[in-house]
Backbone as JSON, one array per atom type, in Angstrom:
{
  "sequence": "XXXXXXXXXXXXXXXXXXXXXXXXXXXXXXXXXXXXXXXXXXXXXXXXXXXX",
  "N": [[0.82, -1.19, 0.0], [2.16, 0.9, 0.72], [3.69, 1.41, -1.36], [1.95, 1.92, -3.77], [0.83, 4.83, -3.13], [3.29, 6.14, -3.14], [3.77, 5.76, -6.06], [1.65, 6.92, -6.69], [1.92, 10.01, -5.53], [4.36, 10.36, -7.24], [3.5, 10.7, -9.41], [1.57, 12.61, -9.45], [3.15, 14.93, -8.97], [4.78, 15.09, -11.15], [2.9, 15.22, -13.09], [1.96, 18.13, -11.91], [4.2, 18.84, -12.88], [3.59, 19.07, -15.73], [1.91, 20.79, -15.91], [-0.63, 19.92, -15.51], [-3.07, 20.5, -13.61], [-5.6, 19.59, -12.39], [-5.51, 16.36, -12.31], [-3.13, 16.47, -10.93], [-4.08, 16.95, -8.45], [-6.04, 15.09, -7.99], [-4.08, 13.14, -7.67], [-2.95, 13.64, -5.31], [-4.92, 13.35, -3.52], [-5.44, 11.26, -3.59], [-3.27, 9.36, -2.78], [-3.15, 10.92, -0.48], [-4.81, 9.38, 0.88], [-4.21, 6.67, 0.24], [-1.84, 6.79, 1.73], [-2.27, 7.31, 4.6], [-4.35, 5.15, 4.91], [-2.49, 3.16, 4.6], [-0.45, 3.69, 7.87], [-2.4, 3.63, 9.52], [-3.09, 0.55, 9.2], [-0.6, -0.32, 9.35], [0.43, 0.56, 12.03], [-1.61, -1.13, 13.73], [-0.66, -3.45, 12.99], [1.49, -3.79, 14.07], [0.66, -3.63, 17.0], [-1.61, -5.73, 17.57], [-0.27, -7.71, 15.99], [1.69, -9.01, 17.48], [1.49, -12.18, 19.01], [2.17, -14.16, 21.03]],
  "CA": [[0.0, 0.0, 0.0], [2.84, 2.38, 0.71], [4.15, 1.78, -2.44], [0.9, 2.5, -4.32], [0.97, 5.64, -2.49], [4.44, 6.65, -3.59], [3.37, 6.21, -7.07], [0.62, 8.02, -6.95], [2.3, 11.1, -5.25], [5.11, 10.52, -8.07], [2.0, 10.84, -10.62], [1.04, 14.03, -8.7], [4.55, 15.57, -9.21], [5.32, 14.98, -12.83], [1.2, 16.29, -13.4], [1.65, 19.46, -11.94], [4.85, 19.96, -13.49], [3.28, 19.47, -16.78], [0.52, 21.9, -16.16], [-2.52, 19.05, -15.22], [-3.18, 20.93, -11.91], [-6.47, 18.91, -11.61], [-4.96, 15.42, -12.11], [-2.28, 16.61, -9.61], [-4.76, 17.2, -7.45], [-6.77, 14.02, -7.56], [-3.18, 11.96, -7.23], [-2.54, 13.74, -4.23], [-5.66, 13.15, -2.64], [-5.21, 9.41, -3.71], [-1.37, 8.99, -2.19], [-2.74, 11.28, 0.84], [-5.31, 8.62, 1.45], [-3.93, 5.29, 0.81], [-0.67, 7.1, 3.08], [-2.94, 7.1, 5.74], [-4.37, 3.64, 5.43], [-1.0, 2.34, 5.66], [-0.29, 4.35, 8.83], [-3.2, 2.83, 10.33], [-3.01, -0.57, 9.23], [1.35, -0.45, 10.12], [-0.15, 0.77, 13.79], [-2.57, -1.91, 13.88], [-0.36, -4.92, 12.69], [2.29, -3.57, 15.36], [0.0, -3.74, 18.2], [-2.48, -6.77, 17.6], [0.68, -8.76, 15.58], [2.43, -9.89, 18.68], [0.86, -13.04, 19.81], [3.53, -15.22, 21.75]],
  "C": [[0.87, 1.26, 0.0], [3.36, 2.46, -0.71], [3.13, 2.44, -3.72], [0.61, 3.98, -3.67], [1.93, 6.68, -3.11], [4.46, 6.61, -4.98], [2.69, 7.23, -7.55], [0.8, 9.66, -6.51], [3.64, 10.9, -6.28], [4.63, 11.14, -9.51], [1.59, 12.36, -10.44], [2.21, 15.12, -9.25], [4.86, 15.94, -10.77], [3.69, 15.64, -13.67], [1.75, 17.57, -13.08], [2.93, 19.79, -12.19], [4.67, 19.74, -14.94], [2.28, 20.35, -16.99], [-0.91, 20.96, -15.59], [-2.95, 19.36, -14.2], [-5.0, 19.95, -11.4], [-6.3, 17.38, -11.47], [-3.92, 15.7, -10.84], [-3.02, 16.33, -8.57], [-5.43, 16.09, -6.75], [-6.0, 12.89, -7.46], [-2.86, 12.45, -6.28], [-2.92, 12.94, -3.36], [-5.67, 11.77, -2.37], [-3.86, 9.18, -2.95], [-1.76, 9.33, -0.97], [-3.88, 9.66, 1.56], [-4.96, 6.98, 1.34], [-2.3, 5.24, 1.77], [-1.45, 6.52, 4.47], [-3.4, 5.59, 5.97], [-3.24, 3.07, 5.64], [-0.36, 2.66, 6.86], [-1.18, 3.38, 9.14], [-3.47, 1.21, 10.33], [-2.0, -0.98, 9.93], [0.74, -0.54, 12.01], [-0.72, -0.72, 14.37], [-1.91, -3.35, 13.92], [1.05, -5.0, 13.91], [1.65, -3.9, 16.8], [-1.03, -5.29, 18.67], [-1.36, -8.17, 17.06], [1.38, -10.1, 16.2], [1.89, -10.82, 19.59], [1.87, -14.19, 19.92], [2.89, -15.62, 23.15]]
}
């Protein structure tokens, strides 16, 4: 997921430096939100993971 993420804010980058400021916009929003699910999943698989 982070890597789908890091595409999609690479996608964002190379858009708004060709001028696509509304594609930029809608790979941000995409990178800022599957960032976040991986944050919260990472959290999640850290805390519930450890069964010993």
């Amino acid at each position: 997921m982070l890597h789908y993420s890091i595409i999609f804010f690479i996608i964002a980058i190379i858009a708004g430096v060709l001028g696509f400021g509304g594609i930029a916009g809608s790979a941000v929003g995409i990178a800022k939100v599957l960032f976040g699910a991986f944050i919260i999943l990472s959290i999640l698989s850290f805390i519930f993971g450890r069964k010993r």
